[in-house]
BATOR-477219 format. One record per residue: residue in one letter; x, y, z of N, C-alpha, C in turn. Coordinates in steps of 0.05 Angstrom, whole numbers, plus 5000, padded with zeros to 4 digits. Example, Ala and Ser with C-alpha at 12.3 -4.5 7.8 and 13.67 -1.06 7.14 Angstrom:
BEGIN
R   residu    n_X    n_Y    n_Z   ca_X   ca_Y   ca_Z    c_X    c_Y    c_Z
R        A   5264   4886   5156   5246   4910   5156   5264   4934   5156
R        S   5257   4955   5142   5273   4979   5143   5258   5001   5157
//
This chain:
BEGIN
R   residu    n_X    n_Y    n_Z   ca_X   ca_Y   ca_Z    c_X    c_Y    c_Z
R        X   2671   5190   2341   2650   5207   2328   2651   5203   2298
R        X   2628   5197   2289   2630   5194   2263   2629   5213   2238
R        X   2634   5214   2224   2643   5242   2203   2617   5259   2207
R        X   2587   5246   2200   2560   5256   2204   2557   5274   2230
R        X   2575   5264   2247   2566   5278   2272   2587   5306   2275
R        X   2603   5310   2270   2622   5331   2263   2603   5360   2273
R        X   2611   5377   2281   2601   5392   2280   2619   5426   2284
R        X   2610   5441   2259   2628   5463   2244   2621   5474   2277
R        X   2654   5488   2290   2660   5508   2313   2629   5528   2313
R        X   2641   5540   2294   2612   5559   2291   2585   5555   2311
R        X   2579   5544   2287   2551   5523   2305   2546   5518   2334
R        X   2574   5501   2335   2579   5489   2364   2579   5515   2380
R        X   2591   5543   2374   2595   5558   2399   2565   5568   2402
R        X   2553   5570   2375   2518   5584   2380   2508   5558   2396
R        X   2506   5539   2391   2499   5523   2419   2499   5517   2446
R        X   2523   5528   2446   2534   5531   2475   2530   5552   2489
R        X   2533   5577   2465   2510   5596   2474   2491   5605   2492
R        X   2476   5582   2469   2446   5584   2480   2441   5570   2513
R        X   2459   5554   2520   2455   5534   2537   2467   5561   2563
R        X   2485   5568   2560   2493   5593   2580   2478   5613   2585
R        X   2462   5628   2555   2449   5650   2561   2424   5640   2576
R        X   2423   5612   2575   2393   5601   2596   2409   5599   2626
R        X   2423   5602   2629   2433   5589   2661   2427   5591   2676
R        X   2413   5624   2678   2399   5625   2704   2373   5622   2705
R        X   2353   5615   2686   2331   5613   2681   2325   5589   2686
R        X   2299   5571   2698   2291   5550   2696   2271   5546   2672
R        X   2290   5537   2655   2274   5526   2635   2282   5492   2636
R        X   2274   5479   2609   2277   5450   2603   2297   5450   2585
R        X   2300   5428   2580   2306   5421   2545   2297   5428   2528
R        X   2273   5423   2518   2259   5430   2495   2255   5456   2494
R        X   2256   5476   2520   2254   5501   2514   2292   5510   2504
R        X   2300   5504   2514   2330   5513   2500   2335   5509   2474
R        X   2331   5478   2464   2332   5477   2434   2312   5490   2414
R        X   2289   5498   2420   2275   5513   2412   2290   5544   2404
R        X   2303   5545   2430   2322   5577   2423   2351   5576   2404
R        X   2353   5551   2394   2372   5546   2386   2362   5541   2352
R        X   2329   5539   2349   2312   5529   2326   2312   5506   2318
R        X   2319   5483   2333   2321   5457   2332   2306   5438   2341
R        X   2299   5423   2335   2296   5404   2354   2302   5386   2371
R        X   2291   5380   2389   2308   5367   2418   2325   5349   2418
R        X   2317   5330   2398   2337   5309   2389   2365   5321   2369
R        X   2351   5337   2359   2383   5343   2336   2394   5358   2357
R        X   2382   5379   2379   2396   5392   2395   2419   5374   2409
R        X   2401   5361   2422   2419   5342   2438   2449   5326   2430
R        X   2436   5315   2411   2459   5296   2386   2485   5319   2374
R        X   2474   5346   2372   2506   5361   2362   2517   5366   2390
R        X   2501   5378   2415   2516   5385   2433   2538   5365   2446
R        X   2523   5339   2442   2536   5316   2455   2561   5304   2436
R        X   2558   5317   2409   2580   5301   2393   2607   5328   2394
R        X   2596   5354   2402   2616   5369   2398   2632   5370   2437
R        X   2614   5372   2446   2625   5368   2470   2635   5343   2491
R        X   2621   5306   2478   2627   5296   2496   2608   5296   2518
R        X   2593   5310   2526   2569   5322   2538   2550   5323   2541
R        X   2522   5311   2546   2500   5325   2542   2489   5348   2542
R        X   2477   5364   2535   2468   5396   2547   2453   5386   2569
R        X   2446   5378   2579   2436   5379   2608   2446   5369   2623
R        X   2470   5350   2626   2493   5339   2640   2506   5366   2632
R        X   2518   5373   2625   2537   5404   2616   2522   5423   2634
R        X   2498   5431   2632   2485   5458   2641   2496   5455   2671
R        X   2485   5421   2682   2469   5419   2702   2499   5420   2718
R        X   2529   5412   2708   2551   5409   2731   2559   5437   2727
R        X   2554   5454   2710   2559   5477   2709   2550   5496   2735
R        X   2525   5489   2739   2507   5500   2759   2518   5489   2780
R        X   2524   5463   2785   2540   5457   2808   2555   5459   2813
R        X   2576   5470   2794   2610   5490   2804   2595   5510   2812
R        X   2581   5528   2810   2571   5550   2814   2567   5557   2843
R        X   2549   5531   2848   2542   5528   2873   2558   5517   2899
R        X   2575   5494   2887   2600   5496   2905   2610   5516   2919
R        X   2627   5527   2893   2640   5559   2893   2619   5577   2912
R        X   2604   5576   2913   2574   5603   2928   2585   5591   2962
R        X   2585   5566   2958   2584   5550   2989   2613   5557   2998
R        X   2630   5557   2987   2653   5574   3000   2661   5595   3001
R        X   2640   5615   2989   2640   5641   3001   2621   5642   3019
R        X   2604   5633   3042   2584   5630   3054   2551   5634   3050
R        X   2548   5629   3025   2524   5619   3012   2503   5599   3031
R        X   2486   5601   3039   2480   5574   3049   2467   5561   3028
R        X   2461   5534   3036   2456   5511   3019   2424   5515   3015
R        X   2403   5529   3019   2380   5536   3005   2387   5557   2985
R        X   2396   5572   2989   2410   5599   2961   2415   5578   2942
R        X   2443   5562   2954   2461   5553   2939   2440   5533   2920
R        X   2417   5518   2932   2401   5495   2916   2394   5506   2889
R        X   2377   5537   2907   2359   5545   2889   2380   5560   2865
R        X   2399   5571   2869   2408   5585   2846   2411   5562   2831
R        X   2429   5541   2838   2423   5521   2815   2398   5502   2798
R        X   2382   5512   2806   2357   5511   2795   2340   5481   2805
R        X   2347   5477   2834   2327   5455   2846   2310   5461   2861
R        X   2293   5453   2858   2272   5458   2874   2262   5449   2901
R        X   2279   5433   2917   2279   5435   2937   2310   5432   2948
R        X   2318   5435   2978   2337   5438   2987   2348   5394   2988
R        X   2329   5394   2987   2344   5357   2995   2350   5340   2961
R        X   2330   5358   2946   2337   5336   2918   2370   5351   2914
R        X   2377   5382   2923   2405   5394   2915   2422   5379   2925
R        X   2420   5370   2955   2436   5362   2978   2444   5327   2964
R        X   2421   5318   2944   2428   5281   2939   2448   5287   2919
R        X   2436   5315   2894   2455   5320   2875   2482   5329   2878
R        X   2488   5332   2897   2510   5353   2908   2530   5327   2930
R        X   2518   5313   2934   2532   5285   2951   2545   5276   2932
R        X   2520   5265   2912   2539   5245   2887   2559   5253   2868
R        X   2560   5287   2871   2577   5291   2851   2603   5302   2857
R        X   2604   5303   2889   2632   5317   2899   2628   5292   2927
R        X   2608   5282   2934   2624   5255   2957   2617   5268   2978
R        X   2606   5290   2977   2610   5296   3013   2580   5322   3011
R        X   2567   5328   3033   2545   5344   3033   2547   5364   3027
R        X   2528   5391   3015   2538   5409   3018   2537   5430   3034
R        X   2539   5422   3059   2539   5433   3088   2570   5431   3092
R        X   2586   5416   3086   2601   5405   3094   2615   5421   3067
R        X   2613   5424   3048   2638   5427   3026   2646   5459   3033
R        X   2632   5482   3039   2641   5502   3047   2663   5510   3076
R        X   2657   5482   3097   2679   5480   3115   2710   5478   3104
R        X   2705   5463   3074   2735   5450   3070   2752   5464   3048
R        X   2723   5479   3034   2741   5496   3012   2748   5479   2993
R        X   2739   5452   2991   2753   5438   2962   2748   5457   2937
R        X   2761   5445   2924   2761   5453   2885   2732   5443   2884
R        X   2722   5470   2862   2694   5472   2860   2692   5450   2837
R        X   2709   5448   2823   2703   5438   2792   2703   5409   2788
R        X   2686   5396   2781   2680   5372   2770   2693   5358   2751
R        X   2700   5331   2751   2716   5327   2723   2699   5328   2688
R        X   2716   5336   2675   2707   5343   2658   2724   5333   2635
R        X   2713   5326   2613   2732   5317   2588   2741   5330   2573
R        X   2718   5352   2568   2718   5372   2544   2735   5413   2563
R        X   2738   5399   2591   2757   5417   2607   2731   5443   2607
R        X   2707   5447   2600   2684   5469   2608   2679   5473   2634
R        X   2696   5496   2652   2686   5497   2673   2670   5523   2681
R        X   2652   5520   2705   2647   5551   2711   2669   5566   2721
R        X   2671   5592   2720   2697   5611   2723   2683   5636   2743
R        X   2691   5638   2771   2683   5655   2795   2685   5682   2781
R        X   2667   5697   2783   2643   5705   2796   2624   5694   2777
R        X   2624   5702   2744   2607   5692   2734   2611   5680   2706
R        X   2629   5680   2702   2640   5674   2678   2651   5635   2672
R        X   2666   5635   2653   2673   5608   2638   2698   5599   2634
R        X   2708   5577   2650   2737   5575   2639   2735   5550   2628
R        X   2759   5552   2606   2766   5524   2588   2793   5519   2603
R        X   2796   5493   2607   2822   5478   2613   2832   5465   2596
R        X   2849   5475   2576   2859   5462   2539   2881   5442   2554
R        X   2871   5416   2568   2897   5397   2566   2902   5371   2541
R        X   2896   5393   2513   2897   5369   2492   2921   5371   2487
R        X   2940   5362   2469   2965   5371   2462   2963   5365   2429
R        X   2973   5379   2414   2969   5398   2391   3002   5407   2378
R        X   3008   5405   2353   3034   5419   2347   3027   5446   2352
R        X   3009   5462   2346   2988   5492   2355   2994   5503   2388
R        X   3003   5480   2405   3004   5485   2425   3035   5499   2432
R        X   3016   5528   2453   3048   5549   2460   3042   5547   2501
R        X   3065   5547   2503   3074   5551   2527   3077   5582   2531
R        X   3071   5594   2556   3080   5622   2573   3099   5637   2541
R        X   3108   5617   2547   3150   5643   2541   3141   5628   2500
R        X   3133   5618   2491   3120   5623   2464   3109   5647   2460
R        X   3081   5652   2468   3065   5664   2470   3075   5689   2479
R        X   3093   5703   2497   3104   5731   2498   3130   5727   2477
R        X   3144   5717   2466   3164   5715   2434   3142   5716   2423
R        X   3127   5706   2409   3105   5715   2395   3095   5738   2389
R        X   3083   5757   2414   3066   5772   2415   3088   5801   2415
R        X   3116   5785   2420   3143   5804   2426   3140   5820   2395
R        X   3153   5791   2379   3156   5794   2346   3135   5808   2334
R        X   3115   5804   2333   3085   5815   2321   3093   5833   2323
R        X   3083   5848   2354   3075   5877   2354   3103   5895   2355
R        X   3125   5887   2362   3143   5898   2343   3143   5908   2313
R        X   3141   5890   2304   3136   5890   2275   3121   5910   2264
R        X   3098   5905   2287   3069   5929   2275   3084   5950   2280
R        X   3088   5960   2310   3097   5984   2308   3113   6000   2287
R        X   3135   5983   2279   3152   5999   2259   3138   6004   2246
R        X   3115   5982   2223   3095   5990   2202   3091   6017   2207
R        X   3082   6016   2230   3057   6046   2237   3082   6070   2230
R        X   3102   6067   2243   3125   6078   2240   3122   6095   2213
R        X   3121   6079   2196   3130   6082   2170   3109   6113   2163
R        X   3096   6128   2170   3071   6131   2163   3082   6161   2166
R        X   3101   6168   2189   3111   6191   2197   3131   6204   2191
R        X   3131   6224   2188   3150   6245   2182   3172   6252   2191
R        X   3212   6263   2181   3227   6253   2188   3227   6273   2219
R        X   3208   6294   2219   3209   6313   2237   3195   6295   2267
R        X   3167   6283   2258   3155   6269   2278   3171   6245   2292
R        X   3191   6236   2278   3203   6214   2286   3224   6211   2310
R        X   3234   6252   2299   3261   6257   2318   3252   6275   2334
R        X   3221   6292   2345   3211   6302   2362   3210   6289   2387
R        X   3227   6303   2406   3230   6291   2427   3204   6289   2441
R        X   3193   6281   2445   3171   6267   2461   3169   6272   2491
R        X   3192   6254   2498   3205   6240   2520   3226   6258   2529
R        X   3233   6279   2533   3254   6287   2539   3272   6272   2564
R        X   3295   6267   2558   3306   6254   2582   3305   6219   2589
R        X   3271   6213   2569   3259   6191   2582   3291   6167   2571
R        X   3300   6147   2594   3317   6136   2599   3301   6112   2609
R        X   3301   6083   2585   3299   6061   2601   3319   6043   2624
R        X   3342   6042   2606   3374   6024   2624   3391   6051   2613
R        X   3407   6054   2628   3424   6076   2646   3441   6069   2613
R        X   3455   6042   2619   3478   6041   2589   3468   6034   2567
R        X   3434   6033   2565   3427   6038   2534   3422   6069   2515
R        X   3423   6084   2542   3427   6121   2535   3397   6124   2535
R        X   3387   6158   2534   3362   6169   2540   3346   6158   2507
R        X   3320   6162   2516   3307   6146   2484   3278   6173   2488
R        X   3292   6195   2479   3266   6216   2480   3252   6212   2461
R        X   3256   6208   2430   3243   6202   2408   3226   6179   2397
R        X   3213   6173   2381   3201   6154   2375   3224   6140   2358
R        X   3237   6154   2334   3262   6136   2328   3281   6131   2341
R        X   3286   6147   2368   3314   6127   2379   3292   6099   2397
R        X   3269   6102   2403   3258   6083   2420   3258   6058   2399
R        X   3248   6060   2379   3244   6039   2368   3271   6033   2353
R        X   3302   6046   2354   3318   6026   2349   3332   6018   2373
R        X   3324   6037   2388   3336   6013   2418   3322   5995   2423
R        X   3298   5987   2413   3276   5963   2412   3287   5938   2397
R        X   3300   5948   2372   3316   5930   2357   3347   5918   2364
R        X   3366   5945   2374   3382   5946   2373   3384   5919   2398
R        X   3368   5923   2422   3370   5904   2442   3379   5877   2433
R        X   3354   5867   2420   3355   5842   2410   3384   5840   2389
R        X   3387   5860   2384   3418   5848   2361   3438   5843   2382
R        X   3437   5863   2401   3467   5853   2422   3468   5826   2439
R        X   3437   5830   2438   3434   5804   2468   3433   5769   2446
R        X   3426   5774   2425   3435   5751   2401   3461   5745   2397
R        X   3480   5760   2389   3504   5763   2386   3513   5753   2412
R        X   3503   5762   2433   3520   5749   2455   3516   5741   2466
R        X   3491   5718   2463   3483   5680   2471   3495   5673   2448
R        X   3499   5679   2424   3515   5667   2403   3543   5662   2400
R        X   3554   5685   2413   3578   5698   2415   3590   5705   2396
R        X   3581   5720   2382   3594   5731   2365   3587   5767   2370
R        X   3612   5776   2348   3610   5803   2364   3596   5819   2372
R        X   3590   5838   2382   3569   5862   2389   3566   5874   2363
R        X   3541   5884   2352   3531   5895   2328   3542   5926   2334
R        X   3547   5939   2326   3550   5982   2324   3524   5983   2325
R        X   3506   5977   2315   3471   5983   2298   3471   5992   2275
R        X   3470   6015   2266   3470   6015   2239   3447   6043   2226
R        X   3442   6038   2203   3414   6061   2194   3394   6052   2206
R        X   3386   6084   2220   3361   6083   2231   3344   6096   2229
R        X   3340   6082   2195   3316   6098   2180   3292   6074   2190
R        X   3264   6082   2180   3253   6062   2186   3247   6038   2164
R        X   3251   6041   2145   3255   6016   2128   3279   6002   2142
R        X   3302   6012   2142   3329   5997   2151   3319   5977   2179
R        X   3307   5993   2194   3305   5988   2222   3288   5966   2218
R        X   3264   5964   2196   3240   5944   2199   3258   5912   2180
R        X   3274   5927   2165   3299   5900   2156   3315   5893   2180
R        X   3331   5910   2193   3331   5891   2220   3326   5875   2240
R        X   3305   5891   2245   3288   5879   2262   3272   5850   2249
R        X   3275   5843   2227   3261   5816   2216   3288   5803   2219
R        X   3313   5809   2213   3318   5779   2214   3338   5788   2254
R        X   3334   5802   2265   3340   5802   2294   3322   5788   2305
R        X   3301   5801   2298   3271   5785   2313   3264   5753   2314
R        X   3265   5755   2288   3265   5724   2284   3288   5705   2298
R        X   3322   5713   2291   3333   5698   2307   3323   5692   2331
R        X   3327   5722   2352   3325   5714   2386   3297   5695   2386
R        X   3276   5702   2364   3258   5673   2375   3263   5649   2367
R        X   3288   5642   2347   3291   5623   2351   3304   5606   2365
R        X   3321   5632   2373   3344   5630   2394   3325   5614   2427
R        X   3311   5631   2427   3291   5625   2452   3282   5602   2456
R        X   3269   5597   2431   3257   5566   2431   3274   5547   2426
R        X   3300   5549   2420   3319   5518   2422   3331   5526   2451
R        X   3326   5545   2470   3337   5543   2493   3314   5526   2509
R        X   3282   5534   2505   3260   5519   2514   3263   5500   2506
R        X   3268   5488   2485   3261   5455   2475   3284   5437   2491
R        X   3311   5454   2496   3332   5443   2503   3335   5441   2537
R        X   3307   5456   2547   3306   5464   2580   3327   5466   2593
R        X   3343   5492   2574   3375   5503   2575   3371   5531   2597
R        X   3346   5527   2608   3344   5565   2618   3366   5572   2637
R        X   3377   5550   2651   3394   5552   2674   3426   5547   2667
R        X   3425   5544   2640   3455   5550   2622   3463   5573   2628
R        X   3491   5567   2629   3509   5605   2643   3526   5614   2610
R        X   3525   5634   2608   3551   5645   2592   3571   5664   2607
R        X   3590   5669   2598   3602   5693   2613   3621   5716   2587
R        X   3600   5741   2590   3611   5758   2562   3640   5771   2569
R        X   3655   5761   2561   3676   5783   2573   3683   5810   2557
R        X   3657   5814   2541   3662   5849   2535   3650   5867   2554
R        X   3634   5850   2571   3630   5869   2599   3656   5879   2606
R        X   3652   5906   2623   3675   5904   2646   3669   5918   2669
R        X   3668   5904   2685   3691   5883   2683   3668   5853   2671
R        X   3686   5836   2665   3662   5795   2655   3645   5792   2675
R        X   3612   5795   2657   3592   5776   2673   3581   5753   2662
R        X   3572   5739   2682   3563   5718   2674   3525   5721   2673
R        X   3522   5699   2662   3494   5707   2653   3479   5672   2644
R        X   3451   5675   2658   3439   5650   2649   3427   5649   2620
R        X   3414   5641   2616   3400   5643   2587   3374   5651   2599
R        X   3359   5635   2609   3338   5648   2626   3338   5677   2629
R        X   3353   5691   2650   3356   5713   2656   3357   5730   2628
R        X   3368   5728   2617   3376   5751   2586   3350   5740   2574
R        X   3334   5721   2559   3317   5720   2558   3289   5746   2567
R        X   3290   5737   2600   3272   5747   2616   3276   5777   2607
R        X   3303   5785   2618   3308   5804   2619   3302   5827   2588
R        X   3307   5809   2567   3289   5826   2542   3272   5827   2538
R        X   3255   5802   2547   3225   5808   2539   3206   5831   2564
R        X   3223   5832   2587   3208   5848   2601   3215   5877   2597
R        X   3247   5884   2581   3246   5910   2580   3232   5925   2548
R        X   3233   5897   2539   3217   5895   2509   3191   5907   2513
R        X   3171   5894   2525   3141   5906   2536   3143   5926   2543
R        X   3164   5939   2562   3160   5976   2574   3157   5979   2549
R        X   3189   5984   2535   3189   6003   2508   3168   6001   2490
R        X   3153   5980   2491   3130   5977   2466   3109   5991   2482
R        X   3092   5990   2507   3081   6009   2511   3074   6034   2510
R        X   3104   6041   2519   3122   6075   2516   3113   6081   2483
R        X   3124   6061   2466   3118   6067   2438   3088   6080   2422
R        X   3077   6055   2427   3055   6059   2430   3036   6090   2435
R        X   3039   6102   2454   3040   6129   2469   3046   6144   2449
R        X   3077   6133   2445   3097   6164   2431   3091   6171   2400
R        X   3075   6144   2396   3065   6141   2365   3043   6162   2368
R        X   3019   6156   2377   2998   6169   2384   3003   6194   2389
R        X   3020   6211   2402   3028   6228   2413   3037   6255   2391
R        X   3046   6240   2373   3065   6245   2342   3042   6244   2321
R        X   3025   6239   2332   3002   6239   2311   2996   6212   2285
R        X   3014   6185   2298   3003   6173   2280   2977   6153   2275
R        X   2966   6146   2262   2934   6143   2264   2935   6108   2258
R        X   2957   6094   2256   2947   6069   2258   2970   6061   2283
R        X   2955   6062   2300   2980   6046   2323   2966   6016   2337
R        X   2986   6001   2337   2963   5977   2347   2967   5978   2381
R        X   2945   5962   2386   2949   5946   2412   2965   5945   2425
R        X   2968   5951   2452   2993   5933   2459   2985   5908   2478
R        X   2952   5906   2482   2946   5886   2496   2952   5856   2484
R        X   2968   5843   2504   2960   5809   2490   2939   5797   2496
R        X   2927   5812   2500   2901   5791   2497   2884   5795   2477
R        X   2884   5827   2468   2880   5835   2440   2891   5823   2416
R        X   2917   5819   2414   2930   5806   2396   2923   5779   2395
R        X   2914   5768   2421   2910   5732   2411   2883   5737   2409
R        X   2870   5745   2407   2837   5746   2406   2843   5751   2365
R        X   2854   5761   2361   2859   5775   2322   2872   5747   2320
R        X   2894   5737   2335   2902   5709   2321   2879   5680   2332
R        X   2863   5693   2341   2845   5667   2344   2828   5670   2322
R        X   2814   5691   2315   2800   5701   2293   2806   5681   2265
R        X   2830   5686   2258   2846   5688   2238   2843   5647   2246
R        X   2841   5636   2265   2859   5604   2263   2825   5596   2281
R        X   2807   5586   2252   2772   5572   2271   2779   5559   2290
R        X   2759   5567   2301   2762   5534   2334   2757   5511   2324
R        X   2768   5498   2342   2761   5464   2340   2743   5447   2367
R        X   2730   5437   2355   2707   5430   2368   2717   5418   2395
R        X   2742   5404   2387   2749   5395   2417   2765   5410   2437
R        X   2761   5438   2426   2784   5456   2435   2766   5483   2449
R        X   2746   5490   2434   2732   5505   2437   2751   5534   2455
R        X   2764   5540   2438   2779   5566   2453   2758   5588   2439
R        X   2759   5609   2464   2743   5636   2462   2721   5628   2483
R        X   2711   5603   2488   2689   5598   2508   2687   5611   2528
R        X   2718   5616   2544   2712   5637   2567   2709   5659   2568
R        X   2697   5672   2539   2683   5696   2537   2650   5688   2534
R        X   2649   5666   2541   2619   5663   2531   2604   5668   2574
R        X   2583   5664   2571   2572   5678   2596   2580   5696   2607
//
């Protein structure tokens, strides 16, 4: 692609747009780029340089995942033609041979994969929606167990902020009376004991993939606690990610300040913080709100990567956010 043909994300997603919000309509070409204020040729030439694609090779296999997919829920193959916008049942049936090999009388017996190959990974997504298949590879690129250390660190982080906002009375109002996540981390009725057993976690379970001693904890004011928690936080993810890079998950330790000595994978302690990590941040969340404080974030990740997609433009060959488009 040559520099001229480039085309700013932006642009590209109002194009793609336009080509979706027509999907179910039988229109042409010229009527789509028209909705786009273009002309058919410039239409054509950005869609094809940002996607790899034509818009009407794009619309048209789109419509035929669609229709696939319809045929294996028992659609018959006149529905199935016409939703994809042919006008008769036999021109669907030649289109529908050449592009999956087999009739489509026959593709709902077998249940194949609806989806067509694709370069730019744009597929249709059941019932009505859009999925992208990102198999580019990128230093940008996060795996599962990135992406929850990530979203761990963040909204940790936030919460304390929000923390900061409240009063020493709101902080130590039991909430929770009783409320008890792990039996030997003790009851966490407050919003300050929850969020330094949020911290405190990560210091012990660091210290002891590290091995070095068990932390006491310490002041648990919330400045103190938001200084901990940065450089706790930070370790265990980095801790995390030289166990991923090292594909160490199935490494054992054995603490012997248990008692009686357990042994322990890296995996497992891992797992095992980030999943009791998410209760307590939910719980938090709540207990903030509850206490009256007025900036509490999210605890959804998909909220949070939607603000870090914001924050980092798309790339034309990447086109992330698409599967919010249709």
């Amino acid at each position: 692609m040559s520099k001229a043909d480039k085309v700013p994300p932006d642009r590209l997603r109002e194009l793609v747009d336009t080509i979706l919000a027509a999907f179910d309509e039988r229109v042409d070409g010229w009527q789509i780029a028209g909705r786009a204020y273009t002309s058919r040729f410039h239409f054509d030439r950005l869609v094809s340089a940002g996607l790899g694609e034509a818009p009407a090779a794009f619309r048209r296999r789109l419509l035929l995942e669609r229709a696939a997919w319809r045929l294996t829920q028992g659609c018959s193959v006149t529905d199935a033609g016409w939703e994809a916008a042919y006008n008769s049942t036999e021109a669907f049936s030649r289109a529908f041979r050449r592009a999956y090999g087999r009739p489509p009388s026959a593709f709902g017996r077998v249940r194949a994969d609806f989806r067509l190959p694709a370069r730019n990974g744009v597929h249709f997504h059941p019932p009505a929606g859009m999925f992208l298949s990102d198999r580019t590879t990128t230093e940008t690129d996060m795996d599962l167990t990135e992406r929850l250390l990530d979203h761990d660190l963040w909204l940790t982080g936030r919460l304390l902020d929000s923390a900061r906002e409240l009063t020493a009375e709101q902080l130590d109002r039991e909430i929770r009376p009783g409320h008890t996540v792990l039996d030997f981390d003790g009851p966490e009725p407050s919003v300050r004991r929850m969020l330094e057993r949020l911290v405190w976690t990560k210091e012990v379970w660091t210290a002891a993939i590290a091995g070095r001693a068990l932390p006491d904890g310490g002041d648990d004011s919330v400045e103190a606690l938001r200084a901990r928690w940065a450089r706790a936080g930070a370790e265990f993810r980095a801790l995390a990610a030289d166990v991923d890079r090292r594909r160490a998950w199935d490494d054992t330790f054995i603490d012997a300040l248990c008692d009686p000595p357990q042994s322990f994978t890296l995996g497992g302690v891992i797992t095992h913080v980030l999943t009791f990590s998410a209760y307590r941040r939910q719980v938090l969340t709540e207990a903030l709100a509850a206490v009256g404080c007025h900036d509490v974030p999210p605890a959804c990740p998909m909220e949070w990567e939607r603000g870090q997609l914001a924050e980092r433009p798309l790339t034309s060959d990447q086109l992330r956010g698409l599967g919010e488009a249709g």
